[in-house]
C-alpha positions as CSV (number, residue, x, y, z in Angstrom):
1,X,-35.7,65.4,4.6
2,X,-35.2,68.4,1.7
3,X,-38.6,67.7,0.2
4,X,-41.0,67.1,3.0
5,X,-38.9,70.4,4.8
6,X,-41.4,72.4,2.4
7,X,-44.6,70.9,3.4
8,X,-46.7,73.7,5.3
9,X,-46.7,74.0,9.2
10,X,-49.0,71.4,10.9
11,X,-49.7,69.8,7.7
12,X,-49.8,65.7,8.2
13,X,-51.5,63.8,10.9
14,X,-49.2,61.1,10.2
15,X,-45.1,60.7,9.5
16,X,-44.1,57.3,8.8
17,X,-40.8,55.5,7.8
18,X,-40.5,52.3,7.5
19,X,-37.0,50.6,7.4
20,X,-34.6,54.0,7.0
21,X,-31.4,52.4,8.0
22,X,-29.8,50.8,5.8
23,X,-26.2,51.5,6.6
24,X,-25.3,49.4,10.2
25,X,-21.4,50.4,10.5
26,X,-21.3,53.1,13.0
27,X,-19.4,55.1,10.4
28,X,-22.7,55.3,8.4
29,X,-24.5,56.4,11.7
30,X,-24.2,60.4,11.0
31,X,-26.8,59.2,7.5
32,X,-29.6,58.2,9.6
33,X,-32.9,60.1,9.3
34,X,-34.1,59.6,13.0
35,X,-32.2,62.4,15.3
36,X,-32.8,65.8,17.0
37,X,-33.5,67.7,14.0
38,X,-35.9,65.1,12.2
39,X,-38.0,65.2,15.4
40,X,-37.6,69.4,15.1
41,X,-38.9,69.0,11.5
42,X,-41.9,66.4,12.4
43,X,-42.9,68.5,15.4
44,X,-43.3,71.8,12.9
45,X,-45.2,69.2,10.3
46,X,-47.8,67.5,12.7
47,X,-50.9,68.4,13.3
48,X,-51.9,68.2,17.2
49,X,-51.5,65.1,18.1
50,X,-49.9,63.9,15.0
51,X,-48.0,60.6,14.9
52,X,-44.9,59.9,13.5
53,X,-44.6,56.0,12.8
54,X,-41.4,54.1,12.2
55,X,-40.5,50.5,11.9
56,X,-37.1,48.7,11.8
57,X,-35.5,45.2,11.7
58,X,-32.2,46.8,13.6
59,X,-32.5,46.3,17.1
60,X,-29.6,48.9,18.0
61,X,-31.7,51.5,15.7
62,X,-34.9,51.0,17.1
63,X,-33.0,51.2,20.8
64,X,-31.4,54.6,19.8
65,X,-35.2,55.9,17.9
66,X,-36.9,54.8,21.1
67,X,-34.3,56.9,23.6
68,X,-34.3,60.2,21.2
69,X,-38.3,60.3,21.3
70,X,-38.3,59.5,25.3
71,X,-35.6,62.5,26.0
72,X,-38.4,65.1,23.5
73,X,-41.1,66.0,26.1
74,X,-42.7,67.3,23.0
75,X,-44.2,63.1,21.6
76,X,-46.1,60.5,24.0
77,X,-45.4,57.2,23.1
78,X,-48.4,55.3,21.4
79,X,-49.2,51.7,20.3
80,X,-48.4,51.6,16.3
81,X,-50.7,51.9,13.4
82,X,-51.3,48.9,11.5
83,X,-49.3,49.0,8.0
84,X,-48.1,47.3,5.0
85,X,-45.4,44.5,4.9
86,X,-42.7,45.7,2.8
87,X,-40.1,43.6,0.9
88,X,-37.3,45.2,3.4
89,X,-39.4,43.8,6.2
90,X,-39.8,40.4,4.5
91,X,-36.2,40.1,4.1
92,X,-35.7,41.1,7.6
93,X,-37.7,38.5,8.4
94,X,-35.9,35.6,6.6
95,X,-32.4,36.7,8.4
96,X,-34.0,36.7,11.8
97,X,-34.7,40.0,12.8
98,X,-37.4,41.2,14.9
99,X,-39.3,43.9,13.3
100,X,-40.2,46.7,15.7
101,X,-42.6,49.1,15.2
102,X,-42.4,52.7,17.3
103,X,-45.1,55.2,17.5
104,X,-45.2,58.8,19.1
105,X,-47.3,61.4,18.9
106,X,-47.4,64.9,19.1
107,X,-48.6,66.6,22.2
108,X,-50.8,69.2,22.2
């Protein structure tokens, strides 16, 4: 988050992350990118209406992404832009996860 924390206000109509947790032990929990002060950060980036993108193959993570944006007034759930397949995805895949792909956008 350091580098993008120095991007101007209301600079990027879209935030995306595809596949940010790498680390599924609950000890490794406080590392993840998605919590309160990520959605602080994209909320000063966006531009009206903005989206912020983020796919996963870790059903817990995507349960816990999807509760933090519901409890932010702030982002309206949205149907997900179409993207790449990445190799993270791909090996996903092959151990049997479901990819999951959650969009929200800004409000105005």
């Amino acid at each position: 988050i350091p580098v993008i924390s120095r991007f101007p206000a209301e600079s990027l109509a879209k935030l995306q992350t595809f596949f940010p947790d790498t680390w599924h032990k609950k000890k490794h929990h406080k590392r993840r990118i998605l919590k309160p002060a990520f959605l602080e950060l994209a909320h000063r980036l966006l531009v009206p209406e903005g989206i912020v993108h983020v796919a996963t193959d870790w059903s817990p993570y995507a349960e816990q992404i999807g509760i933090l944006f519901s409890s932010d007034a702030r982002y309206l759930g949205v149907t997900a832009p179409s993207r790449p397949t990445t190799k993270y995805e791909r090996r996903g895949q092959r151990q049997g996860h479901v990819i999951q792909d959650l969009a929200n956008k800004k409000g105005v």
